[in-house]
C-alpha positions as CSV (number, residue, x, y, z in Angstrom):
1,X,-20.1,137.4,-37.4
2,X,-20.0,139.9,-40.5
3,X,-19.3,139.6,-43.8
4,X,-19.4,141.5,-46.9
5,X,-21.2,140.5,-49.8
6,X,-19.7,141.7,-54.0
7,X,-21.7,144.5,-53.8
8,X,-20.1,145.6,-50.3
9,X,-23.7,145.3,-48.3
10,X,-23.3,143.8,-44.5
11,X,-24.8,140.8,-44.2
12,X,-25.1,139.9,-40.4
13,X,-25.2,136.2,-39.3
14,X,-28.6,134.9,-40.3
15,X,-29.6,137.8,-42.4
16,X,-30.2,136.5,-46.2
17,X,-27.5,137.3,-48.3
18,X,-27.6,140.0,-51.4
19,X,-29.9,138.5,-54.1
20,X,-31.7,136.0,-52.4
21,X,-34.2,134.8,-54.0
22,X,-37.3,132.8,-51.5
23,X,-39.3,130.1,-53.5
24,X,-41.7,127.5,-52.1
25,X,-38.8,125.4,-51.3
26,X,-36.3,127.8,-49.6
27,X,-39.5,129.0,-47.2
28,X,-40.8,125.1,-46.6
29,X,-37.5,124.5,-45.4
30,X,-37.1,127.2,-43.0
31,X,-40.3,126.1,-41.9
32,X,-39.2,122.7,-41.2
33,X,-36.2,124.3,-39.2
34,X,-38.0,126.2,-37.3
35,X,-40.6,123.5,-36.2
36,X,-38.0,121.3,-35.5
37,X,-38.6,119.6,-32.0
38,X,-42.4,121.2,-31.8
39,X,-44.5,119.7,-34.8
40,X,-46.8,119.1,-32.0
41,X,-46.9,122.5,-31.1
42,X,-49.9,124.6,-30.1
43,X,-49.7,128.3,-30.4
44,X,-51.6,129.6,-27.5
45,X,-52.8,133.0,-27.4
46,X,-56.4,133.6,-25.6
47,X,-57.4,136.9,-27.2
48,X,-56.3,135.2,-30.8
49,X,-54.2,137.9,-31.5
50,X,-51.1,136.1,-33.0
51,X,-47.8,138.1,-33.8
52,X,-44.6,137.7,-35.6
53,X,-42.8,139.2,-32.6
54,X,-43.6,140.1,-29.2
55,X,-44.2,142.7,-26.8
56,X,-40.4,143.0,-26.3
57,X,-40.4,143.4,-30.1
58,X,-37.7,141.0,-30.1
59,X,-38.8,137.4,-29.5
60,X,-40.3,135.6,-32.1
61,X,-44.1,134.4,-31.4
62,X,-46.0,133.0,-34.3
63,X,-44.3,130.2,-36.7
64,X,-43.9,133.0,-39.2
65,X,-42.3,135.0,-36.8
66,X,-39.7,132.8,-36.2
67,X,-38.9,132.7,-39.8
68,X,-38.6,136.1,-40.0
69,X,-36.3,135.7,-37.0
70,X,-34.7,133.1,-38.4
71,X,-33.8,134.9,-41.8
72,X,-32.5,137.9,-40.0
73,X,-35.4,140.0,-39.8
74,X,-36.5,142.0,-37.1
75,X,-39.7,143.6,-36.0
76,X,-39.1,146.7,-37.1
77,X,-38.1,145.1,-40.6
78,X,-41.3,143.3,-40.9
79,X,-44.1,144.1,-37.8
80,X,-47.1,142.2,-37.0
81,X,-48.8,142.6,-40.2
82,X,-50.3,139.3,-42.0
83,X,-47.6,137.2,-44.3
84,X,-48.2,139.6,-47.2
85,X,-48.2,142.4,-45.7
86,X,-44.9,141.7,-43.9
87,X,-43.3,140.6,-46.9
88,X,-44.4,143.7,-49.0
89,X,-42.6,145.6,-45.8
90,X,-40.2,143.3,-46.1
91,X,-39.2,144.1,-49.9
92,X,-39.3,147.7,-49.4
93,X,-36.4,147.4,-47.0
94,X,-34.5,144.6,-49.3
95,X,-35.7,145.1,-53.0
96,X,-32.3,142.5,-53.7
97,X,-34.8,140.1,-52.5
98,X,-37.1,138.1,-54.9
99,X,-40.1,136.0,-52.8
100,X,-42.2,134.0,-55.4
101,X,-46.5,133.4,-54.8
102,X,-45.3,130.2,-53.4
103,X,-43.5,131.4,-50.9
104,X,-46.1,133.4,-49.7
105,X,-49.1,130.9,-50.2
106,X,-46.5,128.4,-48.0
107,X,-45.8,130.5,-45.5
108,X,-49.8,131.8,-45.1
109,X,-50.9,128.1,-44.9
110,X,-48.6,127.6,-42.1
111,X,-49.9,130.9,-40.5
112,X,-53.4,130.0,-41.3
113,X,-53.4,126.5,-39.4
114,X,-51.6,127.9,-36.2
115,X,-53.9,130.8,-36.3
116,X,-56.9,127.8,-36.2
117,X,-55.5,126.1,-33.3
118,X,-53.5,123.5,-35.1
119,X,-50.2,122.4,-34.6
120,X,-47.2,123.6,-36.1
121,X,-47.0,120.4,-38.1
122,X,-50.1,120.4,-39.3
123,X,-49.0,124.2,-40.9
124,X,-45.7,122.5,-42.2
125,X,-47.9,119.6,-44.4
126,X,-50.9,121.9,-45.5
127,X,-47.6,124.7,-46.2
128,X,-46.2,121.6,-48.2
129,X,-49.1,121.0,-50.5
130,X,-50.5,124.7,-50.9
131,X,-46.8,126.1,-51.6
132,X,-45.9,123.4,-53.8
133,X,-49.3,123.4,-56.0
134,X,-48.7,127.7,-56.4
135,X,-45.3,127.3,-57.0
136,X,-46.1,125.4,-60.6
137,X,-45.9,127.3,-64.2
138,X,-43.1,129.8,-64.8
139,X,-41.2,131.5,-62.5
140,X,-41.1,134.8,-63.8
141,X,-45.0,134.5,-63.7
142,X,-44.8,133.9,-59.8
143,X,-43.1,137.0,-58.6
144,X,-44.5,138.4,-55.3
145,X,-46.2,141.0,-55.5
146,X,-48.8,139.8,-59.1
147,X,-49.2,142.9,-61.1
C-alpha cells in the first residue's frame, strides 16, 4: 500500500511519512516494538561483527537494524555503519526528517548493550534512561547532527 503525502512524495507502507520528526520517544517506542516477544534476546554473532542488515542485504540483524527495517529503511538507505553514522546516511537520503540527540543516544544504548552480549531488554531499559536524560533542555538545541 501507497500513498501520497501534501507534498506528492510516495510514502510506502512502513516508510516514515514527509516531515517526521524522531525524538527519544518516537525511537524508544519502535524499540519496544521491535523487542516485542524477545526482551530476552541474545544477539549472537561469534566474530562480533553485528549489522543492521544481513548478507542478503535485506533481513534485519541487529536491534537497530530492525528499526531501520521497521521505519521503512533499507540497507542501501542506511548500511552497516554505527547508529550515527547510519542516521547521518539516513538524512542525506530524507532531509524532511528531523532525529533529535535523543534519538540517537537511545538508539546507541540499545546498540551498545546488544553489541556487549546483553539482551535486547536490557538495550530497551539502559535506551530508556540514556534517551530520556539527552532528550532534556530545548528542542531546537537537540537536533542531530550538533553543530
Amino acid at each position: 500500500m501507497t500513498n501520497t503525502t501534501e507534498t506528492n512524495t510516495v510514502v510506502k507502507e512502513g516508510q516514515l511519512a514527509y516531515g517526521t520528526v524522531i525524538n527519544a520517544d518516537f525511537a524508544l517506542g519502535a524499540l519496544h516494538k521491535v523487542a516485542r516477544g524477545k526482551r530476552d534476546y541474545v544477539y549472537k554473532d561469534e566474530f562480533r561483527l553485528c549489522q543492521n542488515f544481513g548478507e542478503d542485504d535485506v533481513t534485519p540483524q541487529c536491534i537497530v537494524g530492525h528499526v531501520f527495517a521497521a521505519w521503512g529503511f533499507t540497507f542501501a538507505e542506511c548500511g552497516n555503519l554505527n547508529v550515527s553514522d547510519a542516521v547521518d546516511k539516513l538524512l542525506m537520503k530524507r532531509p524532511d526528517m528531523v532525529i533529535t540527540v535523543g534519538a540517537v543516544i537511545a538508539l546507541t544504548a540499545a546498540q551498545a548493550v546488544q553489541d556487549n552480549g546483553g539482551t535486547w531488554g536490557l538495550g530497551i531499559e539502559t535506551a530508556v534512561i540514556t534517551g530520556r536524560a539527552a532528550s532534556t533542555g530545548h528542542v531546537g538545541e537537540n537536533l542531530w547532527p550538533r553543530a
